[in-house]
Backbone as CSV, one residue per row, in Angstrom:
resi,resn,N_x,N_y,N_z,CA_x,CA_y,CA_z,C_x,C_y,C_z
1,UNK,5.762,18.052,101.325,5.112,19.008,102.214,5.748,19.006,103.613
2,UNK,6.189,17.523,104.121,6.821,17.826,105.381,8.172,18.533,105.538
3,UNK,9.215,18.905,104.362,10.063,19.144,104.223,9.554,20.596,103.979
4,UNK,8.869,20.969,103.660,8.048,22.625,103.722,8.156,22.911,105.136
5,UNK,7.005,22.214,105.723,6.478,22.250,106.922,8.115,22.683,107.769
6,UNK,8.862,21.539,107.767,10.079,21.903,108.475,11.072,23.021,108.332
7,UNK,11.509,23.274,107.037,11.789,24.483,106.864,11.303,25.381,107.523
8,UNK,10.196,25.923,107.306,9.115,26.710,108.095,9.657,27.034,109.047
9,UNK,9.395,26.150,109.594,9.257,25.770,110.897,10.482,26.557,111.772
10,UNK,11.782,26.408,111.284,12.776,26.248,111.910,12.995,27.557,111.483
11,UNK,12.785,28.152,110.311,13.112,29.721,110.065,12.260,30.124,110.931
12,UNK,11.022,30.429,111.170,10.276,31.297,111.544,10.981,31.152,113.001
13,UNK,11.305,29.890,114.139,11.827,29.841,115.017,12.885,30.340,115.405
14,UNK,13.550,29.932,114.262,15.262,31.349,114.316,15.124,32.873,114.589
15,UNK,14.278,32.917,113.928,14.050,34.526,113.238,12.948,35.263,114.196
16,UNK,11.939,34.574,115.196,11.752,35.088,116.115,11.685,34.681,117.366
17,UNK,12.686,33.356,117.694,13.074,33.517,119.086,12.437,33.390,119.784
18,UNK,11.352,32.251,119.900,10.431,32.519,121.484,11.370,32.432,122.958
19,UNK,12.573,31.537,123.066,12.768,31.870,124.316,13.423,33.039,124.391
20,UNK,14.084,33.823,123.778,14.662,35.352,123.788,13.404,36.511,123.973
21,UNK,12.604,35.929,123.242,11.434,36.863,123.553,10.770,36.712,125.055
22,UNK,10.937,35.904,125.153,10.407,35.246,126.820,11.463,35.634,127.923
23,UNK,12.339,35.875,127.197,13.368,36.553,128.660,13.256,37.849,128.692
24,UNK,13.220,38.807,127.746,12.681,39.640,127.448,11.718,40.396,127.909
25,UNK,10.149,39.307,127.726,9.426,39.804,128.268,9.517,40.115,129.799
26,UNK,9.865,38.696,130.391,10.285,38.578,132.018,10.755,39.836,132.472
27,UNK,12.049,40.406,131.439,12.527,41.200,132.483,11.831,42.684,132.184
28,UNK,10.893,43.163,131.279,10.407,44.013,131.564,9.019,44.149,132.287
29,UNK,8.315,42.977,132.477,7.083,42.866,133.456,7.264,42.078,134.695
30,UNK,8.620,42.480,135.173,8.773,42.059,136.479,8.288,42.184,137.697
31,UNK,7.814,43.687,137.570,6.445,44.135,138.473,5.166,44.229,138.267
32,UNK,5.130,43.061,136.991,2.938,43.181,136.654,2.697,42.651,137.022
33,UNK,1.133,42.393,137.587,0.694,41.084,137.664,0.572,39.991,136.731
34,UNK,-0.016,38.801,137.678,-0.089,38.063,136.713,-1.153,37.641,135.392
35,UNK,-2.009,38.766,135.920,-3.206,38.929,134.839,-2.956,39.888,134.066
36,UNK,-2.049,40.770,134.496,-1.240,41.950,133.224,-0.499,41.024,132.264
37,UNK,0.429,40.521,132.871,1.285,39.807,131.989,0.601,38.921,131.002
38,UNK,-0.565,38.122,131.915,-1.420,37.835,131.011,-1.530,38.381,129.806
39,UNK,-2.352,39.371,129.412,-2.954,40.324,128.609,-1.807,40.916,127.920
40,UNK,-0.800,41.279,128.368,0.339,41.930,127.670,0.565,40.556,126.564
41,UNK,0.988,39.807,127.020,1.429,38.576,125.984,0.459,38.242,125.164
42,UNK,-1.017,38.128,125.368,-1.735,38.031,124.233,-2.016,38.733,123.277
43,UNK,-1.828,40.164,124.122,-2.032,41.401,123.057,-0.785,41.491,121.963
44,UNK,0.622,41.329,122.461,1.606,41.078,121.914,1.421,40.407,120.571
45,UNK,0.823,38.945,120.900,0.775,37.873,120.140,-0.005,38.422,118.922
46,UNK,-1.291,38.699,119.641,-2.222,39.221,118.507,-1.873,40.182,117.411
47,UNK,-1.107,41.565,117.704,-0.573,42.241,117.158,0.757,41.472,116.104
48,UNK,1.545,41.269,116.933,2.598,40.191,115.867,2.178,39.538,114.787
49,UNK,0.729,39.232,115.241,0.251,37.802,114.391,-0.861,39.224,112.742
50,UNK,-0.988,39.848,113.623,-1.693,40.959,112.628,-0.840,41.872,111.386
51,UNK,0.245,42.016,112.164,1.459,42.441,110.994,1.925,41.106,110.034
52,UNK,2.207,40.427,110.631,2.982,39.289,109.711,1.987,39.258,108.538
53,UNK,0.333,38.707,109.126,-0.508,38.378,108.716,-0.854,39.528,106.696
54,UNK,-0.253,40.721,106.957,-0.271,41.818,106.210,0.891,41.618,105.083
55,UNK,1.728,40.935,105.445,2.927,40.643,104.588,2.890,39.335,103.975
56,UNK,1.944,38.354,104.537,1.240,36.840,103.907,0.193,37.320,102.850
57,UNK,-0.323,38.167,102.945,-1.787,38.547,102.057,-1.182,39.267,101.063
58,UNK,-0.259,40.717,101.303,-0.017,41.690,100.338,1.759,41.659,99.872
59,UNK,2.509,40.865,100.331,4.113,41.008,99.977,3.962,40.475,98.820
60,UNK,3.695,39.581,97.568,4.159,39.696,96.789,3.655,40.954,95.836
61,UNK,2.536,41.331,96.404,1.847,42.851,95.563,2.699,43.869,96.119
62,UNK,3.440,43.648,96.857,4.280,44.916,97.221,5.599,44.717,96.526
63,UNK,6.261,43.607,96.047,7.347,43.324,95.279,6.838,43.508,93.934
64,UNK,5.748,42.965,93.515,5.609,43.938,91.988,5.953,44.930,91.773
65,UNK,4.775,45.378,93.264,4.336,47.311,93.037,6.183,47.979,92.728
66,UNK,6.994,47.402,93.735,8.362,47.667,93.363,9.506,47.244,92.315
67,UNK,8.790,46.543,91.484,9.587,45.611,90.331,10.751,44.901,90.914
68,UNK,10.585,44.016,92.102,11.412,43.149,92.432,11.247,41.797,92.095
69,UNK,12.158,41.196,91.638,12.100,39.894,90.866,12.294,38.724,91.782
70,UNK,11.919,37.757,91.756,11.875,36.802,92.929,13.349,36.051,93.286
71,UNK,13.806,36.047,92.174,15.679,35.923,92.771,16.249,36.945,93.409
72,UNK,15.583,38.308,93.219,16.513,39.179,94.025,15.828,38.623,95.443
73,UNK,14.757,38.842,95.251,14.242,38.383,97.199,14.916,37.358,97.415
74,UNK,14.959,36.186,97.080,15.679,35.195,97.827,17.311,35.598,98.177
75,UNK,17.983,36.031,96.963,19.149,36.547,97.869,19.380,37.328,98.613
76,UNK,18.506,38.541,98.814,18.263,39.863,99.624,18.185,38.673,100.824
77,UNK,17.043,37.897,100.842,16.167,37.538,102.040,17.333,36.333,102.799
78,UNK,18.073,35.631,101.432,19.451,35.032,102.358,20.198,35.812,102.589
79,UNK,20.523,36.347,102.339,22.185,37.212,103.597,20.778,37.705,104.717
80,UNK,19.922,38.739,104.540,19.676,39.308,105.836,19.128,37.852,106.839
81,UNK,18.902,36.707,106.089,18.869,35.516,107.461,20.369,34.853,107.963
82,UNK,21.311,35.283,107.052,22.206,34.687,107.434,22.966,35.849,108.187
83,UNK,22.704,36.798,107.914,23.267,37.949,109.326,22.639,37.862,110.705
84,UNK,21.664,37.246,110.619,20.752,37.221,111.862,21.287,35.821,111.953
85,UNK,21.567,34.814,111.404,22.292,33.729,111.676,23.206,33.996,112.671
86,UNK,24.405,34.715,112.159,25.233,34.845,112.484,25.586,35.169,113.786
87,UNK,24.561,35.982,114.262,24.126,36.679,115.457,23.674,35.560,116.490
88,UNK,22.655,34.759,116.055,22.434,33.933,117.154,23.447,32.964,117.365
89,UNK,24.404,32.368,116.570,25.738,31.743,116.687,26.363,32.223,117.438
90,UNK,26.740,33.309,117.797,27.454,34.276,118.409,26.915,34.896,119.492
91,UNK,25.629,34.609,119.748,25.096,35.419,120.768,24.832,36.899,120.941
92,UNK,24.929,37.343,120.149,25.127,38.738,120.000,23.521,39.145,119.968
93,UNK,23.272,40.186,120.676,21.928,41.280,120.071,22.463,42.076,118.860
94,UNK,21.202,42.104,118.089,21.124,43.111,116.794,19.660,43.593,117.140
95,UNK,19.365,44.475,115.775,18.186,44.953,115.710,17.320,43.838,114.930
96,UNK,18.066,42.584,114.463,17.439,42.137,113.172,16.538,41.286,114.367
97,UNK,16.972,40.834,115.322,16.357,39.870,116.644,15.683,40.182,117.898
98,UNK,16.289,41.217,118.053,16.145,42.000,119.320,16.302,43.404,119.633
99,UNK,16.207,43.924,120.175,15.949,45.485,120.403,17.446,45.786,120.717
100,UNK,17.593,47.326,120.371,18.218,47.858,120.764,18.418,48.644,121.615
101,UNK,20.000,48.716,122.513,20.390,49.539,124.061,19.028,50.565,124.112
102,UNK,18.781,51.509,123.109,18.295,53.165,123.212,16.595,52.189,123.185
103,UNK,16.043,51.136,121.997,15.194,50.658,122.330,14.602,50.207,123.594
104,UNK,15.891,49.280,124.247,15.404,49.102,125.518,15.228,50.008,126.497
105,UNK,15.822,50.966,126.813,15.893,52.643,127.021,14.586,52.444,127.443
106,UNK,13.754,52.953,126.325,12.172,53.514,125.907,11.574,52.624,126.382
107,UNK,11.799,51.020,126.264,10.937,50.028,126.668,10.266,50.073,128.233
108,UNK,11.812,49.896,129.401,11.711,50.030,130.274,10.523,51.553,131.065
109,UNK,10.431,52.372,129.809,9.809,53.635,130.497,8.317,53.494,129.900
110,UNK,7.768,52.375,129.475,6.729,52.243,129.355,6.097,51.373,129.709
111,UNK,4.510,52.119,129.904,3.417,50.666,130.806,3.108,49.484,130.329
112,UNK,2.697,49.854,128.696,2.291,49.103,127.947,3.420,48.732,126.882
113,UNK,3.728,47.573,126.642,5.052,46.785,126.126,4.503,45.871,124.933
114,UNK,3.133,46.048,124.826,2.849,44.953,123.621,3.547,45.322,122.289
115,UNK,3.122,46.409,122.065,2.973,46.902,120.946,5.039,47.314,120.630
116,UNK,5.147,48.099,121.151,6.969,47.891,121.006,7.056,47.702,122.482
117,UNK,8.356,47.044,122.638,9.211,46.148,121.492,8.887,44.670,121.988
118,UNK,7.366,44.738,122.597,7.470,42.893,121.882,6.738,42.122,120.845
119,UNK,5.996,42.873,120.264,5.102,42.699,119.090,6.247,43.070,117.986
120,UNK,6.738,44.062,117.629,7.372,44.423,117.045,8.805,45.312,117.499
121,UNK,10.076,45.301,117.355,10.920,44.146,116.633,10.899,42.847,116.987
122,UNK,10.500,42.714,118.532,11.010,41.070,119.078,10.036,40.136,118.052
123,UNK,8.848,40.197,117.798,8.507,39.228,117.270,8.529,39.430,115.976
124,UNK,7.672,40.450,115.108,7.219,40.971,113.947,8.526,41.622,113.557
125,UNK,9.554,41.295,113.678,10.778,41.906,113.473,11.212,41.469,111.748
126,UNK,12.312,42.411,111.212,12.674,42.531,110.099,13.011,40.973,109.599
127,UNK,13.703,40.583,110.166,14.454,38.666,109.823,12.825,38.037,109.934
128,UNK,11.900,38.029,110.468,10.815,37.065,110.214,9.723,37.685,109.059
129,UNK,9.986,39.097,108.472,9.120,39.401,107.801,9.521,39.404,106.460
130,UNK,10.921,39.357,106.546,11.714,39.104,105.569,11.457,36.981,105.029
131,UNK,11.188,36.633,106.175,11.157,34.801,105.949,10.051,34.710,105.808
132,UNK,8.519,35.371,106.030,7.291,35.150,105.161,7.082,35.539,104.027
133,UNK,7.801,36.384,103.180,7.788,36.904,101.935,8.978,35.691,101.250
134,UNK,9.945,35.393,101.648,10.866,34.470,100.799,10.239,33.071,100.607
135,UNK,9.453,32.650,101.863,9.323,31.493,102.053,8.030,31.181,101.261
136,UNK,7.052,32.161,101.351,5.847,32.468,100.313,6.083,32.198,98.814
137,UNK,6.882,33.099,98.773,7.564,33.552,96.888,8.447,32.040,97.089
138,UNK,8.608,31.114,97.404,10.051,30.273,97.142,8.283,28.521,97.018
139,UNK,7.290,29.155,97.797,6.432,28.242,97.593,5.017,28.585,97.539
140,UNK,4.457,28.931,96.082,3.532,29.195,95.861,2.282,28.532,95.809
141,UNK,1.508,28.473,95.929,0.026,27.790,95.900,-0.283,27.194,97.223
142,UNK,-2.016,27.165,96.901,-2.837,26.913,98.115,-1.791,25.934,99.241
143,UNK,-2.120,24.455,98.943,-1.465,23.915,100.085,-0.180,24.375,100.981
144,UNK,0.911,24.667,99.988,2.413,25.090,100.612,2.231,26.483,101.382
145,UNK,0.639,27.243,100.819,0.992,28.297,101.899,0.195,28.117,102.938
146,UNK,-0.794,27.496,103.020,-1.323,27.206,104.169,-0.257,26.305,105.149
147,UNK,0.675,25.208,104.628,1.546,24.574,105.682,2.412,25.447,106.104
148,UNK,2.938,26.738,105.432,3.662,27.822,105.908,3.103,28.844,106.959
149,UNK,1.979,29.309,106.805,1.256,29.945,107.660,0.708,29.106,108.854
150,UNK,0.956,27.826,108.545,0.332,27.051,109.850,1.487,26.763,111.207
151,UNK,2.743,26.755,110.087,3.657,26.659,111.062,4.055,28.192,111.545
152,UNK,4.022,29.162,110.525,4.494,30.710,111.429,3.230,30.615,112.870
153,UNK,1.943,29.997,112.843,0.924,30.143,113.492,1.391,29.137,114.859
154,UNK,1.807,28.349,114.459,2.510,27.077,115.279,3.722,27.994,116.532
155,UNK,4.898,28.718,115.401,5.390,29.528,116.839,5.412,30.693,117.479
156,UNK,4.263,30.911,116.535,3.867,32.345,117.488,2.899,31.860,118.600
157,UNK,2.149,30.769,118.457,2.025,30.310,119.495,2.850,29.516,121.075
158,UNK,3.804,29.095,120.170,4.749,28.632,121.385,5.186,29.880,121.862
159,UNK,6.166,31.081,121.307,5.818,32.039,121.659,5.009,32.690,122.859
160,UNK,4.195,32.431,122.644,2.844,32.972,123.748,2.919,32.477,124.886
161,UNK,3.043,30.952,124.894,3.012,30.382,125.880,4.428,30.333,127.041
162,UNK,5.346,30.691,126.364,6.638,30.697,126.842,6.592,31.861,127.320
163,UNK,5.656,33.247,126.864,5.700,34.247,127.715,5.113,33.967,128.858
164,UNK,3.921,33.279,128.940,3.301,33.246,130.069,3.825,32.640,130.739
165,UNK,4.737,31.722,130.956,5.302,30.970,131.934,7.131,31.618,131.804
166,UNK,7.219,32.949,130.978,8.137,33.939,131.233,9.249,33.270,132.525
167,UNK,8.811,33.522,133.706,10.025,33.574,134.887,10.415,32.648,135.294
168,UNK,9.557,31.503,134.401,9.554,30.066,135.027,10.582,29.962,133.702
169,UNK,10.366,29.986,132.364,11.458,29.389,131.356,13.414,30.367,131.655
170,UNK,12.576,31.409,132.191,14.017,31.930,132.576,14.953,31.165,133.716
171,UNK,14.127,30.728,134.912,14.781,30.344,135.325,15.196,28.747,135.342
172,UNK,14.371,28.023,134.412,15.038,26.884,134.617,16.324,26.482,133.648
173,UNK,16.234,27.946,132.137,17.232,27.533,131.037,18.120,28.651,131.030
174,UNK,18.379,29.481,132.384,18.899,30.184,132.301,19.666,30.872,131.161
175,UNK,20.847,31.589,131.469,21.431,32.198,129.975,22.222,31.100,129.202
176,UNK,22.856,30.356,129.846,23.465,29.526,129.170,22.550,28.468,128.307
177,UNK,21.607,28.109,128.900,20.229,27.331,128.476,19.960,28.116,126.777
178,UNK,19.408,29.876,127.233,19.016,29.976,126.135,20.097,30.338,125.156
179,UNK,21.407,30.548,125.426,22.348,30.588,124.171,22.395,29.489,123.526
180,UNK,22.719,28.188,124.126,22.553,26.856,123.509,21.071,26.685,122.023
181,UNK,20.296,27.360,123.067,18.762,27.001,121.542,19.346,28.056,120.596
182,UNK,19.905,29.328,121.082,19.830,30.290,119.890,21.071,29.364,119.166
183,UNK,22.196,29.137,119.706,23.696,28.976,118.475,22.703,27.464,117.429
184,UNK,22.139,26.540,118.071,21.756,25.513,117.556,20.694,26.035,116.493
185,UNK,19.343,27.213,116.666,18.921,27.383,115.339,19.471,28.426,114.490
186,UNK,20.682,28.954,115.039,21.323,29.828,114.188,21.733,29.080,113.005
187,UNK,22.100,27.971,113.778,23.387,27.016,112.868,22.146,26.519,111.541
188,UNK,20.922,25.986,111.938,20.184,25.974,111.122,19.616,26.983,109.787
189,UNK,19.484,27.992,110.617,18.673,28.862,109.830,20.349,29.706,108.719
190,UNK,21.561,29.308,109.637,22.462,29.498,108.346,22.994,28.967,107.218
191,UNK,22.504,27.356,107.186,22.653,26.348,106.040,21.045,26.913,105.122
192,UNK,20.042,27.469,106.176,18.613,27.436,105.343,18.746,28.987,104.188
193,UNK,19.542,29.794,104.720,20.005,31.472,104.392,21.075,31.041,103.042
194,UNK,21.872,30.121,103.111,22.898,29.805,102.549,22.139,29.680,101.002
195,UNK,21.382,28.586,101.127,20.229,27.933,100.309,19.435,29.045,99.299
196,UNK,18.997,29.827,100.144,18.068,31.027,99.769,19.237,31.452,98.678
197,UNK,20.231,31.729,99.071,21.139,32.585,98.252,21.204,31.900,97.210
198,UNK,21.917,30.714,96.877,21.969,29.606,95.954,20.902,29.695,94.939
199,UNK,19.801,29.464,95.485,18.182,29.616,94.888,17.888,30.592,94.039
200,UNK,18.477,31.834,94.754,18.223,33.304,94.185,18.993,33.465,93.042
201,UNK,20.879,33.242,93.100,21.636,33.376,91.983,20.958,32.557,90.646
202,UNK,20.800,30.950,91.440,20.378,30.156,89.841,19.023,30.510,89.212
203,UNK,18.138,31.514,89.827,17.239,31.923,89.836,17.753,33.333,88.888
204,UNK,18.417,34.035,89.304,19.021,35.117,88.356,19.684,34.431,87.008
205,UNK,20.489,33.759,87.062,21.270,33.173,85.559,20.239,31.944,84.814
206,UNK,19.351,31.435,85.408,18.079,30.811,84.743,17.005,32.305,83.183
207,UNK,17.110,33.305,84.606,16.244,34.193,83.769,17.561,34.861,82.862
208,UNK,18.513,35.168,82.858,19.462,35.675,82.159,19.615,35.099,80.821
209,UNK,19.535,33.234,80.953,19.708,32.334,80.080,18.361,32.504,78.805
210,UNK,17.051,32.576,79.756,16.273,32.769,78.716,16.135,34.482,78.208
211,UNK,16.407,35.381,78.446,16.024,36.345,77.771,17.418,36.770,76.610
212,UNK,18.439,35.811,76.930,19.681,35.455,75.445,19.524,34.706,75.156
213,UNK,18.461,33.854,74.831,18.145,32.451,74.296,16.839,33.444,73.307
């Protein structure tokens, strides 16, 4: 279970980035208060935590409803973590992590920021909704999903808190600060993506074996 727990742990952290989200937030509520910002980040949280929450209850009824087989998800679900890997290794923005130029565009021209883009892509984004459906389907039953949901619950809370203290984590880990956390759980979450894939193929030629057997 602790080897669950950690996994978890470290995908869901890759895949949504609390200090990227926290710089993020900083620089678009640079003129709220501090009881806006408040409220923006919880509302954020809440919302994030309400989508995911929809893909913990109903994703594998939505992979039936689509006749997807649980090896294809794991390899689908490794490359798209290991592209988002790749990205935080590299430093690069994508859409799979972070918003995009025309996204941020729109961001900047709005009051209210919970709902896009920091609820969704920054947090509730494609790479973490993609890692509650793999990580679900890869560990089924009561206990393993409650230690899974406890840890997605674990950093969406750090998350939260890193928004609220937003200008303060910006400035003490500046950019170089936060490239260092991203290349280090990139590097992780691309041995964990690697895995998925592995999982998924022997997972495909397992079922291949028995239906020519």
């Amino acid at each position: 279970m602790l080897e669950t727990a950690l996994i978890a742990f470290t995908t869901f952290f890759a895949t949504v980035g609390p200090p990227d989200v926290a710089a993020v937030f900083a620089a678009l509520t640079t003129h709220a208060s501090a009881a806006r910002r408040r409220w923006l980040a919880m509302r954020a949280t809440l919302i994030a935590a309400a989508i995911l929450l929809l893909f913990v209850l109903f994703g594998r009824s939505v992979l039936e409803a689509f006749g997807i087989s649980l090896p294809a998800l794991r390899t689908a679900g490794g490359l798209l973590l290991f592209l988002i890997a790749v990205d935080l290794v590299f430093a690069r923005d994508s859409g799979g992590v972070a918003t995009t130029p025309e996204e941020e565009d729109e961001a900047h021209r709005r009051e209210d920021i919970s709902v896009f883009p920091i609820a969704t892509p920054l947090i509730a984004g494609p790479g973490t909704i993609g890692a509650v459906i793999v990580l679900l389907a890869d560990n089924p039953g009561g206990a393993a999903t409650f230690i899974i949901v406890a840890m997605l619950a674990c950093v969406l809370a750090v998350t939260w808190l890193l928004m609220l203290f937003a200008p303060t984590v910006q400035r003490v880990l500046g950019v170089t600060g936060l490239h260092v956390i991203s290349r280090v759980m990139g590097l992780l979450l691309a041995a964990l993506a690697v895995q998925f894939v592995f999982d998924g193929i022997s997972g495909w030629l397992l079922d291949v074996a028995r239906e020519a057997g």
